[in-house]
Each structure stands twice: as structure tokens, then as C-alpha cells.
PyMOL CGO cylinders between C-alpha atoms (Angstrom):
from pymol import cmd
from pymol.cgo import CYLINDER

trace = [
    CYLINDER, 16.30, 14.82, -15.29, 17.22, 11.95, -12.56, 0.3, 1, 1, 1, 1, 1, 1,
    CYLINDER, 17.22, 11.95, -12.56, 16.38, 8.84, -12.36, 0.3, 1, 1, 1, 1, 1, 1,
    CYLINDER, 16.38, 8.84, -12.36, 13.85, 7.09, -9.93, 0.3, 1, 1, 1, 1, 1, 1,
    CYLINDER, 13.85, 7.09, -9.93, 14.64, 7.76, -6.85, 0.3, 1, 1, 1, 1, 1, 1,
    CYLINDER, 14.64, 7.76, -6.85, 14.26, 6.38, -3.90, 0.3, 1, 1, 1, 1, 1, 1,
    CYLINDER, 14.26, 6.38, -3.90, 11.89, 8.18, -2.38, 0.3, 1, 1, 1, 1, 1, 1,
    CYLINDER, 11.89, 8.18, -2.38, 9.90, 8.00, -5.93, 0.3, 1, 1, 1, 1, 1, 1,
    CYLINDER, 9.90, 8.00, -5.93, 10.48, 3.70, -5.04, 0.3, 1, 1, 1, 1, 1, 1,
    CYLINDER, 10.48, 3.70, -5.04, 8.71, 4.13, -1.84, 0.3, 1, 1, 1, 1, 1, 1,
    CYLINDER, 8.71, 4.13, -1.84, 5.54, 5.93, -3.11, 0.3, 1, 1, 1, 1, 1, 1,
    CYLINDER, 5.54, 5.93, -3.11, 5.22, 3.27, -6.23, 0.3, 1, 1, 1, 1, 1, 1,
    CYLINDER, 5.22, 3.27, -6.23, 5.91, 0.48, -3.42, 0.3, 1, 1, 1, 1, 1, 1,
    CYLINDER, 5.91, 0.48, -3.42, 2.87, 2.05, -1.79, 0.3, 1, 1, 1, 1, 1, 1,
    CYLINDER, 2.87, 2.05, -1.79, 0.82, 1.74, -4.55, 0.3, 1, 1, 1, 1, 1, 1,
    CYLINDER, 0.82, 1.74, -4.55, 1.51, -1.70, -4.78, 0.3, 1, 1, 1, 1, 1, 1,
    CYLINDER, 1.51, -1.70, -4.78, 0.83, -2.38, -0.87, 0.3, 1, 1, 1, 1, 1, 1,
    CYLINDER, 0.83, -2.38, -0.87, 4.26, -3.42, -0.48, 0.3, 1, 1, 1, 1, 1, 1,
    CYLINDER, 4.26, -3.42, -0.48, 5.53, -4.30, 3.03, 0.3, 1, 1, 1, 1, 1, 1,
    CYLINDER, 5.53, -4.30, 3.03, 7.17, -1.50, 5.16, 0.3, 1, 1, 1, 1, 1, 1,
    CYLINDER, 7.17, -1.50, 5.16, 10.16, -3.80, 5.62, 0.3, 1, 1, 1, 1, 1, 1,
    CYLINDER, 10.16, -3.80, 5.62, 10.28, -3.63, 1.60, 0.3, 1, 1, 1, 1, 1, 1,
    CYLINDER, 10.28, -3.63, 1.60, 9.93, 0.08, 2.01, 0.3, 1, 1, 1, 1, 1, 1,
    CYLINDER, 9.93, 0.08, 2.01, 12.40, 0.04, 4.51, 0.3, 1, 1, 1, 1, 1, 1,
    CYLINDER, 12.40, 0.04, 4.51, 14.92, -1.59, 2.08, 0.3, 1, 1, 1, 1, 1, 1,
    CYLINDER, 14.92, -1.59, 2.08, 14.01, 0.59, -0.54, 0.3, 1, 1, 1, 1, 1, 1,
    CYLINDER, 14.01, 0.59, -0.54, 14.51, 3.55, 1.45, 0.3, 1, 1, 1, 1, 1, 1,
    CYLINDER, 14.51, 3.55, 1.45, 18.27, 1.78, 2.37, 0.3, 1, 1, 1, 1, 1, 1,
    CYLINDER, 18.27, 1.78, 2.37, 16.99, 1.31, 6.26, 0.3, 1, 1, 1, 1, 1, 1,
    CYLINDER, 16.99, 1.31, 6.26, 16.89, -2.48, 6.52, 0.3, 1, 1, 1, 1, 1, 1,
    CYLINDER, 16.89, -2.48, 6.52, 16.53, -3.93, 9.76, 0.3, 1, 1, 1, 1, 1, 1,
    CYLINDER, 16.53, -3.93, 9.76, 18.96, -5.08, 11.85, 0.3, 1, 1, 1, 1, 1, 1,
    CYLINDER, 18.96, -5.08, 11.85, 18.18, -8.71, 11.50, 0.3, 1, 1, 1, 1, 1, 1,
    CYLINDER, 18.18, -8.71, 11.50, 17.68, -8.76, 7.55, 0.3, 1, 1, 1, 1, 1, 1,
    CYLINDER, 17.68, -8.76, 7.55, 21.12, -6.89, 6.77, 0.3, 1, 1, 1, 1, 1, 1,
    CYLINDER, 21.12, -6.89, 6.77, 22.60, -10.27, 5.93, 0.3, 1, 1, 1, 1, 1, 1,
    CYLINDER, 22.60, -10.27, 5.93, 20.14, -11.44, 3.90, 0.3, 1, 1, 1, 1, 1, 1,
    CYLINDER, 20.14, -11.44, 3.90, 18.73, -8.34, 2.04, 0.3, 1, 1, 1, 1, 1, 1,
    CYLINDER, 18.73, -8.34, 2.04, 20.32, -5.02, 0.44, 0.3, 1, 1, 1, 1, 1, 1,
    CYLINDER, 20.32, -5.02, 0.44, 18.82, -1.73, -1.33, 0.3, 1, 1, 1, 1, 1, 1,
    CYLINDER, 18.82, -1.73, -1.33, 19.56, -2.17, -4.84, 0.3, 1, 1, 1, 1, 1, 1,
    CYLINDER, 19.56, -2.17, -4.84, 22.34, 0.06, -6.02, 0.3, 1, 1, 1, 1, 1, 1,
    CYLINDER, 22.34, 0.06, -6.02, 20.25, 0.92, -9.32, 0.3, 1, 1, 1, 1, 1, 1,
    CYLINDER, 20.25, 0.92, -9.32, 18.72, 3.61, -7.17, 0.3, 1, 1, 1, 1, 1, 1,
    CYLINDER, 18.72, 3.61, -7.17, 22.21, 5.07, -7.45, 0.3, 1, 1, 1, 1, 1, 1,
    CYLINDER, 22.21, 5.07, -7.45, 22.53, 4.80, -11.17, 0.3, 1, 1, 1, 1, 1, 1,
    CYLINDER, 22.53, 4.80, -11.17, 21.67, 8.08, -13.57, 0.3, 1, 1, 1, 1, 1, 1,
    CYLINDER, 21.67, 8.08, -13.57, 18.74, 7.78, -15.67, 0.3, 1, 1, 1, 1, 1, 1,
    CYLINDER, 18.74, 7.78, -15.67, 19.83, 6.74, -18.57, 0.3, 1, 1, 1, 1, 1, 1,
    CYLINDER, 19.83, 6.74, -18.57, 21.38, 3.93, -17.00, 0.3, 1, 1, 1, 1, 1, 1,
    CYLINDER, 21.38, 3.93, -17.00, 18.12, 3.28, -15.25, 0.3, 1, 1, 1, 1, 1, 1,
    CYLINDER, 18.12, 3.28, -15.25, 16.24, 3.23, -18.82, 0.3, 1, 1, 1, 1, 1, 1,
    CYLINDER, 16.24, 3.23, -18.82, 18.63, 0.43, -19.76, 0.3, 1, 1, 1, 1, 1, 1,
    CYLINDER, 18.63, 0.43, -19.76, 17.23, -1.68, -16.72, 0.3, 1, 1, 1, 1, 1, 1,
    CYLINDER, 17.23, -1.68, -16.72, 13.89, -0.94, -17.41, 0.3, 1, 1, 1, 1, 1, 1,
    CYLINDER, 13.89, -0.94, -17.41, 12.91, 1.38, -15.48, 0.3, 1, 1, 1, 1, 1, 1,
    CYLINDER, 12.91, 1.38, -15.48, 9.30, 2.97, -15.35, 0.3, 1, 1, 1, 1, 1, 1,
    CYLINDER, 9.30, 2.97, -15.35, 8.82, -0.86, -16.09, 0.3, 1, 1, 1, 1, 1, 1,
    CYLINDER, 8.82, -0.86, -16.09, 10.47, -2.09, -13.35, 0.3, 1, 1, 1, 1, 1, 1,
    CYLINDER, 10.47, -2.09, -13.35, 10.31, -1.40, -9.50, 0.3, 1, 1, 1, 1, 1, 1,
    CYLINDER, 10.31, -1.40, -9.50, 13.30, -2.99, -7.94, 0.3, 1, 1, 1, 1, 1, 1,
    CYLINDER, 13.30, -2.99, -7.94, 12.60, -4.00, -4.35, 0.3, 1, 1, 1, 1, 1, 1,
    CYLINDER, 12.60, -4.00, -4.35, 15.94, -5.31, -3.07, 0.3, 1, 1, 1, 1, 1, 1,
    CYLINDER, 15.94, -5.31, -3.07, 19.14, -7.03, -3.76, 0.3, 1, 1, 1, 1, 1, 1,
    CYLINDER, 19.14, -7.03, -3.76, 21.47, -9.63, -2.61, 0.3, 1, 1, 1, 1, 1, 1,
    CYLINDER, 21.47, -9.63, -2.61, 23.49, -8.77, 0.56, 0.3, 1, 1, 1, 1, 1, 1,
    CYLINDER, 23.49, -8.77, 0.56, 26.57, -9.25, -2.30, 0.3, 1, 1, 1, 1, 1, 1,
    CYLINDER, 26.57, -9.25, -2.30, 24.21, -7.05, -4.51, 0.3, 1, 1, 1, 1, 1, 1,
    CYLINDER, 24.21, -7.05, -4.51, 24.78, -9.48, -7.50, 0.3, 1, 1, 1, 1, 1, 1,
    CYLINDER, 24.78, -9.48, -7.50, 20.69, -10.16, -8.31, 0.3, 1, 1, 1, 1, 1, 1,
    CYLINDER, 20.69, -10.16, -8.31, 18.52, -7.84, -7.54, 0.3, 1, 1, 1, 1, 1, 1,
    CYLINDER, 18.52, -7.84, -7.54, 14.51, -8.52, -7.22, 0.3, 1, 1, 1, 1, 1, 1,
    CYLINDER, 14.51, -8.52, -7.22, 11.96, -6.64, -8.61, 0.3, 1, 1, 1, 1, 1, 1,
    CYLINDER, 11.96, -6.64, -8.61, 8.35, -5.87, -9.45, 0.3, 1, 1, 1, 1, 1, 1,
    CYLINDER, 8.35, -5.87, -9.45, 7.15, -5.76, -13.15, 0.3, 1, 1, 1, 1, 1, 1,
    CYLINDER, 7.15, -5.76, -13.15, 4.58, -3.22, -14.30, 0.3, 1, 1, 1, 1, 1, 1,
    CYLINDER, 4.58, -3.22, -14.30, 4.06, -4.67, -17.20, 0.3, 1, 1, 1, 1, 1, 1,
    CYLINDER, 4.06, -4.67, -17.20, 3.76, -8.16, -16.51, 0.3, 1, 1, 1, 1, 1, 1,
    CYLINDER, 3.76, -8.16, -16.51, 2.30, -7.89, -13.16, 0.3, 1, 1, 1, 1, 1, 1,
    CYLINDER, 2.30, -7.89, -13.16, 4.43, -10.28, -11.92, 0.3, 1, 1, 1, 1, 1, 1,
    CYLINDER, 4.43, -10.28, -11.92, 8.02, -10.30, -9.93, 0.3, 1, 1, 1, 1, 1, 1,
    CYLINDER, 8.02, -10.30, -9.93, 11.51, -11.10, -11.15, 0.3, 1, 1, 1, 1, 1, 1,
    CYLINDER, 11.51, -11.10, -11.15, 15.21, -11.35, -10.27, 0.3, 1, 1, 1, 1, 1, 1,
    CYLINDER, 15.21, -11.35, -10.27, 17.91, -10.58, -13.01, 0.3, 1, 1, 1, 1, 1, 1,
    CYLINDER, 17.91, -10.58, -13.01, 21.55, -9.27, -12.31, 0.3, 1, 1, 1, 1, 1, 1,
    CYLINDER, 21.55, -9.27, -12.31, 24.09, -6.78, -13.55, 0.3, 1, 1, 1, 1, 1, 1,
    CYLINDER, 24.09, -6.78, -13.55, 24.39, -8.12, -17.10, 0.3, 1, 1, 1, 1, 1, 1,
    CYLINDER, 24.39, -8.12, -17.10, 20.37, -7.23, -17.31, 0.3, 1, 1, 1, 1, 1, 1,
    CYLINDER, 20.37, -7.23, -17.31, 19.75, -10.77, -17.68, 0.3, 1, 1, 1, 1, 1, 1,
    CYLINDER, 19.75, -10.77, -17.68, 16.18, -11.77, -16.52, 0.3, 1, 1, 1, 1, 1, 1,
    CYLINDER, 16.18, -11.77, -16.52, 17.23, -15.17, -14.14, 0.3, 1, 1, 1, 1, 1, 1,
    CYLINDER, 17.23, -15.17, -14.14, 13.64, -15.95, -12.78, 0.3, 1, 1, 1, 1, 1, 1,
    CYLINDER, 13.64, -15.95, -12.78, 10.24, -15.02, -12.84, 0.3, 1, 1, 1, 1, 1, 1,
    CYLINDER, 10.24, -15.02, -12.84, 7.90, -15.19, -10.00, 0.3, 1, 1, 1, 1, 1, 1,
    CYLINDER, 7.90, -15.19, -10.00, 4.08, -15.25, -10.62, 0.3, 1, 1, 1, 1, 1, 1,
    CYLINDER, 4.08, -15.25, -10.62, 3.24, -14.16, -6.82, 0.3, 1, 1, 1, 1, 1, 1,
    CYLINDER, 3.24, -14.16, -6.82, 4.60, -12.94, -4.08, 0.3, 1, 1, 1, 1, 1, 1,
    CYLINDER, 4.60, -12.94, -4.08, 4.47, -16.10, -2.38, 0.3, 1, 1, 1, 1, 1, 1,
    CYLINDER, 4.47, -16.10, -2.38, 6.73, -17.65, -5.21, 0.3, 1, 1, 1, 1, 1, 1,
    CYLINDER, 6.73, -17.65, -5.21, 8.93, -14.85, -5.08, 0.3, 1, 1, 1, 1, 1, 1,
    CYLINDER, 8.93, -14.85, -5.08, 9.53, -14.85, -1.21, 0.3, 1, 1, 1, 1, 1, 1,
    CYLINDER, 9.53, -14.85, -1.21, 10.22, -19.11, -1.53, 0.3, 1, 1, 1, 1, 1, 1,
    CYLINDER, 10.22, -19.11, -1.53, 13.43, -18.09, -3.64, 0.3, 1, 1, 1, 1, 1, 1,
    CYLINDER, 13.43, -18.09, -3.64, 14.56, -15.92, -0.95, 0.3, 1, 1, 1, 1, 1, 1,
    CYLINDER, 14.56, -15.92, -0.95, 13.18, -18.24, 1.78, 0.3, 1, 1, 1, 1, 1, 1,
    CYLINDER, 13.18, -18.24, 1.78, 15.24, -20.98, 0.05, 0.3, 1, 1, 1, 1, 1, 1,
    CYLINDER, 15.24, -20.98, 0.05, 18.23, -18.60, 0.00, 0.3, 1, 1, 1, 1, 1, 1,
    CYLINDER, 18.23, -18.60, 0.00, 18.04, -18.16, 3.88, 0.3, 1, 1, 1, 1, 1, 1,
    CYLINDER, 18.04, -18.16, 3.88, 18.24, -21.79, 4.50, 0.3, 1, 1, 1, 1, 1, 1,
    CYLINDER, 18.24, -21.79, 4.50, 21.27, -22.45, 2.47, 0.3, 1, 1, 1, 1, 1, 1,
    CYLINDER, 21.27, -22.45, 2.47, 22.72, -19.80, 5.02, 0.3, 1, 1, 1, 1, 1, 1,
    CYLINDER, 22.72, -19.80, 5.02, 21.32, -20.82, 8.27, 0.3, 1, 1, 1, 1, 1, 1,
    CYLINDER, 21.32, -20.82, 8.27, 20.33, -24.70, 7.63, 0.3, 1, 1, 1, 1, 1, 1,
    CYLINDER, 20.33, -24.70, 7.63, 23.47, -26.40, 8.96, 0.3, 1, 1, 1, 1, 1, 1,
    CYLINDER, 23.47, -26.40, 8.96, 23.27, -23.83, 11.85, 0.3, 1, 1, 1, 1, 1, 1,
    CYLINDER, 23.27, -23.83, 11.85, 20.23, -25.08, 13.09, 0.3, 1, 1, 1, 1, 1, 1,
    CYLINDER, 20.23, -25.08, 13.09, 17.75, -28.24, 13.15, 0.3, 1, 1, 1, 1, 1, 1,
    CYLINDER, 17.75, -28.24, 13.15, 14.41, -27.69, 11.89, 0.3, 1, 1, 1, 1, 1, 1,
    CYLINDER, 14.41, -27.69, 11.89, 12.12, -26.48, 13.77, 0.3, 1, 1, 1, 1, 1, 1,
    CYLINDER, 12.12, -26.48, 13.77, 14.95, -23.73, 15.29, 0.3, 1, 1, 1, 1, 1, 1,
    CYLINDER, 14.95, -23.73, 15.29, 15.46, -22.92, 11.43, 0.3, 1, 1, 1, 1, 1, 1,
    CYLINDER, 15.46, -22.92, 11.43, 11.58, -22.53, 11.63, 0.3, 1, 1, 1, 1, 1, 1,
    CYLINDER, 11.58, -22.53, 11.63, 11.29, -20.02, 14.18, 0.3, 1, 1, 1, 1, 1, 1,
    CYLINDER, 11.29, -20.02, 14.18, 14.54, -18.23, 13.12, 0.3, 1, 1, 1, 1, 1, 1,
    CYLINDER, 14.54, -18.23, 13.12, 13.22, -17.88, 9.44, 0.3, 1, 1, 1, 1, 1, 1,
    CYLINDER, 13.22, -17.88, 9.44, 9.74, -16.89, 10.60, 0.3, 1, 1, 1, 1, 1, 1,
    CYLINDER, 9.74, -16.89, 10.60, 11.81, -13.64, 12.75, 0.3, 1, 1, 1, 1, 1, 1,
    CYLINDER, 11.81, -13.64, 12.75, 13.77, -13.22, 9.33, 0.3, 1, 1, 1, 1, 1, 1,
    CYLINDER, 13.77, -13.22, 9.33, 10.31, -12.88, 7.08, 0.3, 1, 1, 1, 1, 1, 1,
    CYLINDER, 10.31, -12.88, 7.08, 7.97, -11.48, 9.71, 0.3, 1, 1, 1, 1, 1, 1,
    CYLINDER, 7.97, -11.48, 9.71, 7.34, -8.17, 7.80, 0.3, 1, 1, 1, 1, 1, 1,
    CYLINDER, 7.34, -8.17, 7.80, 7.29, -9.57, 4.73, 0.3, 1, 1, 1, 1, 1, 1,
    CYLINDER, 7.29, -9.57, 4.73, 2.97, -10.23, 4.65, 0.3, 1, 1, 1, 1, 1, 1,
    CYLINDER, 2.97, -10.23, 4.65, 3.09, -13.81, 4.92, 0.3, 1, 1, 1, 1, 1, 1,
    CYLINDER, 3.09, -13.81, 4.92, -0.56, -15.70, 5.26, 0.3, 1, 1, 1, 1, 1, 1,
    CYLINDER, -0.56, -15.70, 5.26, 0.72, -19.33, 6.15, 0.3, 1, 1, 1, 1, 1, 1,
    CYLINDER, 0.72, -19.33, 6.15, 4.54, -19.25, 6.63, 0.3, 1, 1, 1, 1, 1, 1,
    CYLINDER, 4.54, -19.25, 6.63, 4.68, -22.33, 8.27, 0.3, 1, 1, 1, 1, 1, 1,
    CYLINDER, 4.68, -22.33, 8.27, 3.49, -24.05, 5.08, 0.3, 1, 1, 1, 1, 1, 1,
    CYLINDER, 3.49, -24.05, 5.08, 5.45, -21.77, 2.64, 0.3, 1, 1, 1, 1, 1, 1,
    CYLINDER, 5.45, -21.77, 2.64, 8.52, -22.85, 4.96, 0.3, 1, 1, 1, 1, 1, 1,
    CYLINDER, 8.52, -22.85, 4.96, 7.70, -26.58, 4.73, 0.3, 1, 1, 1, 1, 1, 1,
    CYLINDER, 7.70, -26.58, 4.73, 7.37, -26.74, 1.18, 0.3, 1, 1, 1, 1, 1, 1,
    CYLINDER, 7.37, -26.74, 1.18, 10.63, -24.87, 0.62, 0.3, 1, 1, 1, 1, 1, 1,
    CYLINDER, 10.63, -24.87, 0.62, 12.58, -26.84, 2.72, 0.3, 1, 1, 1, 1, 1, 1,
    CYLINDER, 12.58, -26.84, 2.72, 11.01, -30.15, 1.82, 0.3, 1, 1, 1, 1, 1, 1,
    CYLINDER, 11.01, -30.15, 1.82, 11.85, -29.42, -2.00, 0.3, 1, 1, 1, 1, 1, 1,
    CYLINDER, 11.85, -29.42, -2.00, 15.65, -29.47, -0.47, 0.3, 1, 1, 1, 1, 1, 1,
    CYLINDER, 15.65, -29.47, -0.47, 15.15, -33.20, 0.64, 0.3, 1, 1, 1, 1, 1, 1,
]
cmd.load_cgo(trace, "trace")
């Protein structure tokens, strides 16, 4: 028997009232403008055995690092999110979505921060997480980038 697939990904990603840009990713057709910031996670690609070893059934991974080195995911068990890497080592957890979109909000604006003052880094980030079911971004953005001061 295979692993999860991706298709399997999508339909569990449903269930969860994921995104369609995380379904997107999932499904390896990121958008244009996230390619440099978000990846499908290659675990899709592993067998099922090596899948078991990650977790899954457990774990729904939703994306990775554009250098596919920590990959973000969704915990069944635990209702919460996470991000670990290749070694299987858990690195964070993330009690909402919210806290789980900061990391990755924070991750952006080591990229694009020196390109850009603040309130351009504002409206470029806000483009960047549109899809991603944000209630106040402008808030979520100012806290991030505040904690950087």
C-alpha cells in the first residue's frame, strides 16, 4: 500500500477548512508569488513506511521551506500545528493558526525587510498571505515585526 498522497492531503486539508492556497501547495501548484517563500513538502514523495516514521495518519504536512529543510504541519492528535525537519525533530509548536502563520510571517520579513520600509513591507506581505484566512493582518503584521525591534 502507498503512502498519503497528495490528493489524500487535499481531502484531509478540506476537512480541516484549510485555505485553497494551502491546498494549492499541497497539491504542488503554489502561486506564482509564494514560490519563494513556500514549497510542497517532499514527504508526499516518500513510501509509506517512510511516511509512518514521520508520523503520518498523525500528521498532515501543509508545506515546506522554499529550501525544503522544515516542513509545517497539522497535528491530529494534538490539534495543534508544528514545524520539525528531516532529522524528525519537532522545532516548534504552534497553538493556532495565527501563531503558526507569525513564524512564517516573521520568515518573510527577514527576506524582504531591508528591501522595503514599512508600510511597503506591509502591503507586500499582506499580497504574500492574502489566501492564507487572515482576520486582522495588519495587527498580526505589527506584532511580528515589532517583536524584531
Amino acid at each position: 500500500m502507498d503512502g498519503l498522497t497528495k490528493e489524500e492531503a487535499v481531502v484531509l486539508g478540506r476537512s480541516l477548512n484549510l485555505p485553497d492556497v494551502v491546498l494549492d501547495i499541497i497539491k504542488d501548484k503554489t502561486p506564482k508569488n509564494l514560490q519563494n517563500y513556500f514549497s510542497t513538502p517532499m514527504v508526499y514523495d516518500l513510501t509509506k513506511l517512510e511516511q509512518e516514521a514521520y508520523g503520518f495518519g498523525k500528521v498532515l504536512p501543509l508545506w515546506s521551506s522554499t529550501n525544503t529543510d522544515i516542513i509545517y504541519a497539522y497535528d491530529f492528535l494534538n490539534d495543534d500545528y508544528f514545524e520539525f525537519n528531516w532529522e524528525g525533530d519537532i522545532l516548534t509548536r504552534f497553538s493556532s493558526w495565527d501563531d503558526l502563520l507569525k513564524e512564517n510571517i516573521n520568515w518573510v520579513i527577514d527576506i524582504k525587510c531591508d528591501d522595503h520600509d514599512d508600510k511597503e513591507l506591509l502591503e507586500v506581505l499582506r499580497g504574500i498571505f492574502s489566501g492564507f484566512n487572515i482576520e486582522d493582518f495588519d495587527s498580526l503584521f505589527w506584532g511580528v515585526y515589532n517583536e524584531g525591534d
